[in-house]
N, C-alpha and C positions, 0 to 999 in steps of 0.2 A: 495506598488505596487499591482494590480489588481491582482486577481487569474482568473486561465483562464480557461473555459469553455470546455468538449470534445473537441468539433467542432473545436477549436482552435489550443489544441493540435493535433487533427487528420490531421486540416490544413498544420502544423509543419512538417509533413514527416519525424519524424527521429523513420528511420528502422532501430535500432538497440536497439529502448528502448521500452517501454509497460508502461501503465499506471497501475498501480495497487494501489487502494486505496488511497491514500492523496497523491502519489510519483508518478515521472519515473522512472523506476527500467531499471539497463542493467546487463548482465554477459558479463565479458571478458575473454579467454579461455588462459592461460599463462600457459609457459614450469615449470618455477617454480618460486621459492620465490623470488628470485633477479630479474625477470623479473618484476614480480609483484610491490615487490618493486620501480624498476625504472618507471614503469607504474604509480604508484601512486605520484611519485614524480614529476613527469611532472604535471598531473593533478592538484594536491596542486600549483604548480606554476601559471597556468593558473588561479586557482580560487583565487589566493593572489591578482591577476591584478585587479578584481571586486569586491574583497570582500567576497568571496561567492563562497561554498564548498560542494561537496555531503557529503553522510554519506557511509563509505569507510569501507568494510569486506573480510579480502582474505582469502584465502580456498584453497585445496589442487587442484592445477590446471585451479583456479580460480581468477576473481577480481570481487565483487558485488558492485554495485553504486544506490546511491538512489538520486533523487534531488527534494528538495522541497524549498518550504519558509515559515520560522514561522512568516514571517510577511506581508501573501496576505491578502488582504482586499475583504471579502467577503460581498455583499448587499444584503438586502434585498430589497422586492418589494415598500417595502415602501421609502427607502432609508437610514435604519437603517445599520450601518458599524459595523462586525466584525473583530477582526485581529485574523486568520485562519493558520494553517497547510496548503500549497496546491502550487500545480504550480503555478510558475509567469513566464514572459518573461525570467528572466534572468536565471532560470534553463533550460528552451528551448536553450538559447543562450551558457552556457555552455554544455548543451548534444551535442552541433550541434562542440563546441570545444573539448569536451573527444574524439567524433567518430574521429575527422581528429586525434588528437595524438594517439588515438589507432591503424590506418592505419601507421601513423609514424615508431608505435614500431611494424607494422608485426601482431597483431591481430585481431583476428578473432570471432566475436559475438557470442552469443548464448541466443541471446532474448527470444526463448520458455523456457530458464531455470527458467526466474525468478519468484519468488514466496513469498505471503505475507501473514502471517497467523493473525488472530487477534479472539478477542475471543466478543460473544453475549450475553448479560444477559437481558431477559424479566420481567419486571418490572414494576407494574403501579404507581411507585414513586421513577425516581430516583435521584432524589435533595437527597432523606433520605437517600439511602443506597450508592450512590455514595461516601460518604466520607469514609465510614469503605474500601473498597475496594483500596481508595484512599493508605489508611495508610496501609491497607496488602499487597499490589503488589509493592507499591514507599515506601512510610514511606515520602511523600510530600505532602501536599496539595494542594499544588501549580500544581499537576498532572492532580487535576478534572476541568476538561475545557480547560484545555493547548490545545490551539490551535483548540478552535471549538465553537461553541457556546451554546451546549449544557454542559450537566455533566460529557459525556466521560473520560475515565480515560487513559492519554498520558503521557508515560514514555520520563520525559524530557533527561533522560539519557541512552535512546534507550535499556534497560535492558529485558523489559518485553511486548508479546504484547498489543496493543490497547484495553481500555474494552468500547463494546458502550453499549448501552439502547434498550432495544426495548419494544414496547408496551405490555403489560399482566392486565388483569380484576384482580380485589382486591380479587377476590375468586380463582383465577385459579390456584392451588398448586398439581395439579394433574399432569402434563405433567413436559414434559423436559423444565426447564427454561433457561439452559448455553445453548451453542451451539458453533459450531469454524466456524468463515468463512473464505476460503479458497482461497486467490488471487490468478489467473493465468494468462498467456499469452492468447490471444483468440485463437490461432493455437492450443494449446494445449486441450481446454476444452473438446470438444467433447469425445477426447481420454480417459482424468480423468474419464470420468462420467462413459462412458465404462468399464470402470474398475471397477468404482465401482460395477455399475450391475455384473460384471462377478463375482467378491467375496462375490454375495450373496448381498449386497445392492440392494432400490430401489425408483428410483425418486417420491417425491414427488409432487412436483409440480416445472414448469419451466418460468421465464417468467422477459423479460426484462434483458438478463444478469446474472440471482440471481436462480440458480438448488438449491433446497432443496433435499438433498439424507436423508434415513436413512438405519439404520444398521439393523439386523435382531432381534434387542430386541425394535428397534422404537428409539434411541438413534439418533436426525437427526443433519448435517451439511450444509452448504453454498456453493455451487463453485463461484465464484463470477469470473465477468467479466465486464469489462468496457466499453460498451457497445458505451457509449456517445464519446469517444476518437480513436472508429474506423476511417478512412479512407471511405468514400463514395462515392459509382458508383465502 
């Protein structure tokens, strides 16, 4: 199945999820564990009907939902296919199914909560060093590339976060090479940054969704936003 574009998802209207990195992400606000429980039970039902399931975390007062597919098929310009981590129709057609049984059970969203963390390593090679990482963070190989077309390293057993690549000169051993990028809600971002600034942080540079912050020793981070999956006008 196709993987689908912002525009696409922003087309979708479902106010109660966010796009954050390869997923839609929701929180559900639940009295407690049985509630959740039965919340999650329902959901599992609905997704037995298609085949197809979020990735399911509950927390204290909480239900966290993530919905992807490991098997969208992403193209290139030229017409070369990869099979991707990413939205497809039928994680939209299930989100648009969680929100009515969450109305069902009496819940109530809270889409600015959710949040994705994944981790940066700049690198001007990383076919070579992607496998040792491979084998410290999984102990899989089968990790480096799951689900992307690059070397990234994707915990097929959702344990650890995401490692990508980023570009770095074969000389450049001076600066900060890790980095964490930090998913959020768009509602929320402005606030984040704010914050940062107030704790002595300061913007690096902004642009496109992607705040580079750093800390007061030059230690920098990512706020990331999804820019392409907003709603327009």
């Amino acid at each position: 199945m196709d993987m689908l574009r912002g525009n696409k998802i922003a087309e979708a209207d479902l106010t109660e999820w966010r796009k954050l990195a390869q997923g839609i992400h929701a929180r559900y606000v639940v009295d407690d564990f049985g509630g959740a429980a039965r919340f999650v039970a329902a959901i599992g039902e609905a997704g037995d009907e298609i085949s197809h399931h979020p990735k399911v975390s509950i927390g204290t007062g909480h239900v966290d939902l993530k919905l992807s597919s490991d098997d969208a098929i992403y193209r290139e310009d030229d017409g070369t296919e990869h099979v991707v981590e990413w939205v497809t129709q039928q994680d939209v057609d299930l989100a648009r199914r969680i929100t009515a049984i969450a109305a069902d059970h009496g819940l109530t969203a809270d889409p600015a909560a959710v949040s994705v963390v994944e981790l940066g390593l700049d690198t001007p090679d990383p076919a070579t060093i992607a496998p040792v990482w491979a084998a410290l963070l999984t102990g899989n190989p089968e990790d480096q590339g799951r689900g992307t077309p690059g070397d990234e390293i994707r915990d097929g057993g959702g344990r650890v976060p995401n490692l990508w690549f980023g570009d770095a000169e074969r000389d450049d051993r001076r600066r900060q090479l890790f980095h964490v990028e930090v998913y959020v809600a768009p509602e929320v971002a402005e606030a984040r940054i704010a914050a940062v600034v107030a704790a002595g942080g300061t913007v690096v540079e902004s642009n496109d969704g992607l705040t580079v912050v750093a800390d007061q020793d030059g230690n920098k981070g990512v706020l990331c936003v999804d820019m392409s999956a907003l709603a327009q006008g």
